[in-house]
C-alpha positions in Angstrom: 21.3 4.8 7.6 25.0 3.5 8.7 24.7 1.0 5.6 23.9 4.1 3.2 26.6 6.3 5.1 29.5 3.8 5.0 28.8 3.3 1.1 27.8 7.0 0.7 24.6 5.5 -0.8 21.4 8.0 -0.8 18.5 6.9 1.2 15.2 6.8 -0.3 12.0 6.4 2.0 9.1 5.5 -0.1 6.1 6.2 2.9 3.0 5.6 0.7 1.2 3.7 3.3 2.6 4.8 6.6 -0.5 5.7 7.9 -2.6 2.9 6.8 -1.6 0.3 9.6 -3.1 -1.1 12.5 -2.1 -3.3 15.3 -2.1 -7.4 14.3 -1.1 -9.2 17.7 -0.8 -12.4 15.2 2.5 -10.5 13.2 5.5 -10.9 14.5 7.6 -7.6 16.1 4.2 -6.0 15.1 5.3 -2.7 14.7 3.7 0.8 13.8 4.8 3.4 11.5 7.9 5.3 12.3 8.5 8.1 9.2 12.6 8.3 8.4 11.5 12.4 9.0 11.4 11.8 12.4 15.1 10.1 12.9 17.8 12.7 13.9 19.7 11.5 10.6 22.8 13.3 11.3 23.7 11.3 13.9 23.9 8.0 11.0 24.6 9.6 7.7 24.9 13.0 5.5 21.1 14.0 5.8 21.4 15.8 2.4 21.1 12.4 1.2 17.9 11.2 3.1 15.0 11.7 1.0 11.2 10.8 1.8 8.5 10.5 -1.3 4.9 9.8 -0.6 3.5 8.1 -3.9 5.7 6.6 -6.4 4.8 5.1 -9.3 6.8 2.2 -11.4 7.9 5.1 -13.4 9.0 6.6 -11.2 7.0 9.7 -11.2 5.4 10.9 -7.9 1.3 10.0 -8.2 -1.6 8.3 -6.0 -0.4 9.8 -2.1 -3.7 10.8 -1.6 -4.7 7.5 -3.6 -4.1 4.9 -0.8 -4.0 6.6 3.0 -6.5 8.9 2.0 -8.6 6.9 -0.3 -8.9 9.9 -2.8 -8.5 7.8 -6.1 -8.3 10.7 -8.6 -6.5 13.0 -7.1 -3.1 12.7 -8.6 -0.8 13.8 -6.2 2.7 12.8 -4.3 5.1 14.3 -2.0 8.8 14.5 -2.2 10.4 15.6 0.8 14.6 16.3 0.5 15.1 19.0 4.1 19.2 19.2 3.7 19.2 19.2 -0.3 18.1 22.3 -1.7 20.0 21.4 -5.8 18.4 18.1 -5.4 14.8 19.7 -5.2 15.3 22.1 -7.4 16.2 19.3 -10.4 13.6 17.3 -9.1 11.3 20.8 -9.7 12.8 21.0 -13.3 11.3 17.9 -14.2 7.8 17.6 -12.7 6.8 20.6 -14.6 5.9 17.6 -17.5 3.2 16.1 -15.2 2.7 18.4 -12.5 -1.0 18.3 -11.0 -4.3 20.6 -11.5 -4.3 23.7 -9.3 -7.5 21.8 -8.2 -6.1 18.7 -7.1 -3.4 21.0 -5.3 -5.8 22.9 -3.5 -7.5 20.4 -2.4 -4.8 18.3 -0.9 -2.7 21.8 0.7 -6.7 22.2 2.5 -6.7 18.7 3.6 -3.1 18.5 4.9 -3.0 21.5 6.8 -6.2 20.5 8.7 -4.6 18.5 11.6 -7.8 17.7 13.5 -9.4 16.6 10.1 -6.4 14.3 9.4 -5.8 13.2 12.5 -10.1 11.8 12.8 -10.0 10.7 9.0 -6.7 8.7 9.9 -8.1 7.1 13.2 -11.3 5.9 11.4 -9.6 4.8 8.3 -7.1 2.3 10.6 -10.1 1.0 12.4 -12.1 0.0 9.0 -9.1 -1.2 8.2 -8.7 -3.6 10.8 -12.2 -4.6 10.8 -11.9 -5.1 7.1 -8.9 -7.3 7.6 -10.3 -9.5 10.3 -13.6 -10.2 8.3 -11.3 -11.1 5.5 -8.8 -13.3 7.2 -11.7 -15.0 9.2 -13.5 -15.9 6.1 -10.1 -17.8 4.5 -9.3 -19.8 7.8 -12.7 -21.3 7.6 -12.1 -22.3 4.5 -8.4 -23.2 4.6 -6.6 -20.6 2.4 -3.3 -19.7 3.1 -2.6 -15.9 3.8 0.1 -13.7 5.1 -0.5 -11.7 8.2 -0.3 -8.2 7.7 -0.4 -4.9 10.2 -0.9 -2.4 7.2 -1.7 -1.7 3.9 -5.2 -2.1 2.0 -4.3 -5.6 0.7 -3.8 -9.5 1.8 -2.1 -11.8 0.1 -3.7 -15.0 -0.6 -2.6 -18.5 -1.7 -5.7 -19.4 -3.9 -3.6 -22.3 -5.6 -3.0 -24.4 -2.5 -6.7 -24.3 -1.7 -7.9 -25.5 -5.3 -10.2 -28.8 -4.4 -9.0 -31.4 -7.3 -6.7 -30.4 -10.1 -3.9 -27.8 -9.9 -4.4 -25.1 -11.3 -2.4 -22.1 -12.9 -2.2 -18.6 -12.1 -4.2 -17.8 -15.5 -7.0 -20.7 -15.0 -7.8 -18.9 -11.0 -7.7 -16.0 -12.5 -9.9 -17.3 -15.3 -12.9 -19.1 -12.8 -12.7 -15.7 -10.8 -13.7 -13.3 -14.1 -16.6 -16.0 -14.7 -17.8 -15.1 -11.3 -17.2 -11.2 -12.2 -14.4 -11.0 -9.6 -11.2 -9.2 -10.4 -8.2 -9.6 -8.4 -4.1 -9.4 -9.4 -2.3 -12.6 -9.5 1.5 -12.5 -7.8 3.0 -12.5 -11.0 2.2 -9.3 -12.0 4.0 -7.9 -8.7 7.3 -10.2 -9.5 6.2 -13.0 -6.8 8.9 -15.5 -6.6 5.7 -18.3 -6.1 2.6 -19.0 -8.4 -0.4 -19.2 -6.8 -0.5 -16.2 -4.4 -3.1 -13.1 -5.5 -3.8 -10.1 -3.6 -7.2 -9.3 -2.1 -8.1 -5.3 -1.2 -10.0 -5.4 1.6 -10.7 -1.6 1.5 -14.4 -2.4 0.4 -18.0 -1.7 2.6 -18.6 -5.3 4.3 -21.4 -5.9 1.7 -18.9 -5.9 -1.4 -16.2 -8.2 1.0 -19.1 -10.8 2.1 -20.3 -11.2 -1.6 -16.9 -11.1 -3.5 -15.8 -13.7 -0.9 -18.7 -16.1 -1.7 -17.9 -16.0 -5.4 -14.2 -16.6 -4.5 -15.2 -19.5 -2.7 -17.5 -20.2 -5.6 -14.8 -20.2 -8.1 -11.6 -22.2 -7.0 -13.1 -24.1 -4.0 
């Protein structure tokens, strides 16, 4: 906030997963989720210029909120949040009437946010499976010697299938190759601008049964 203030920049908070993290001792300065909406930002910077969205996509449209800490795949809907910068809304209004959302899908979501006790229990259980999810995954790829990055949060890890290829390098596209053999889909780094080849990302927001399977045809595959 003082680096946006001294260069009158505006601050963008982009929250999409702020409520999908759990607590890693193994991270370093493992840390929760603190939202930017609940800093006094007048005491740093010009909070007309502090602005939260919750789903963004890469064109920069507001999509998927409900997508990743709800799990609500479908429902197309994000949240911009500008308290101190009524014109800015009201532009931002101007424009969403291209792709705004079914009366459905906003329904749906103004019921669901509004019921604290049902967010509050969804949000509680979803961290836990989380974690769980997370543990079985990372367990599995220290057995077997892949190189990950701890993680406190999201639905994701990211994996370094390449350094645990037996023989051979491989490339991105030959692992990525073996894995559709074994009717596996994952992303490779590439497609999220990784500065390495070789890393992929895992979702481990799956029922144990789909993670224990897709794992063994992982293994399958590149080991």
């Amino acid at each position: 906030m003082k680096l946006c203030n001294r260069y009158r920049l505006h601050l963008i908070s982009d929250e999409i997963y702020g409520l999908s993290v759990w607590d890693n001792p193994k991270v370093k300065d493992n840390v929760g989720f603190t939202s930017v909406l609940s800093i006094d930002a007048a005491q740093f910077m010009d909070p007309s210029m502090v602005h939260v969205v919750w789903g963004l996509s890469k064109k920069l449209s507001l999509t998927n909120g409900l997508n990743k800490d709800f799990g609500a795949t479908g429902i197309r809907m994000g949240c911009l949040i500008s308290q101190e910068n009524r014109a800015f809304l009201d532009s931002a209004e101007g424009i969403s009437l291209f792709n705004f959302p079914s009366s459905l899908a906003d329904n749906i979501t103004a019921k669901l946010l509004t019921d604290d006790q049902a967010v509050d229990r969804f949000v509680s259980l979803n961290q836990s499976r989380l974690a769980e999810s997370y543990q079985f995954v990372t367990n599995f790829l220290r057995k077997h010697g892949i190189p990950y990055r701890e993680s406190n949060a999201c639905l994701f890890v990211w994996v370094n299938l390449a350094a645990a290829v037996k023989g051979a390098p491989l490339s991105d596209e030959d692992i990525l190759s073996k894995l559709s053999n074994e009717k596996v889909y994952v992303t490779s780094g590439s497609t999220y601008a990784c500065e390495e080849e070789g890393w992929f990302r895992f979702v481990i927001a799956h029922p144990r049964n789909v993670l224990d399977e897709g794992l063994r045809r992982i293994a399958s595959a590149v080991l």
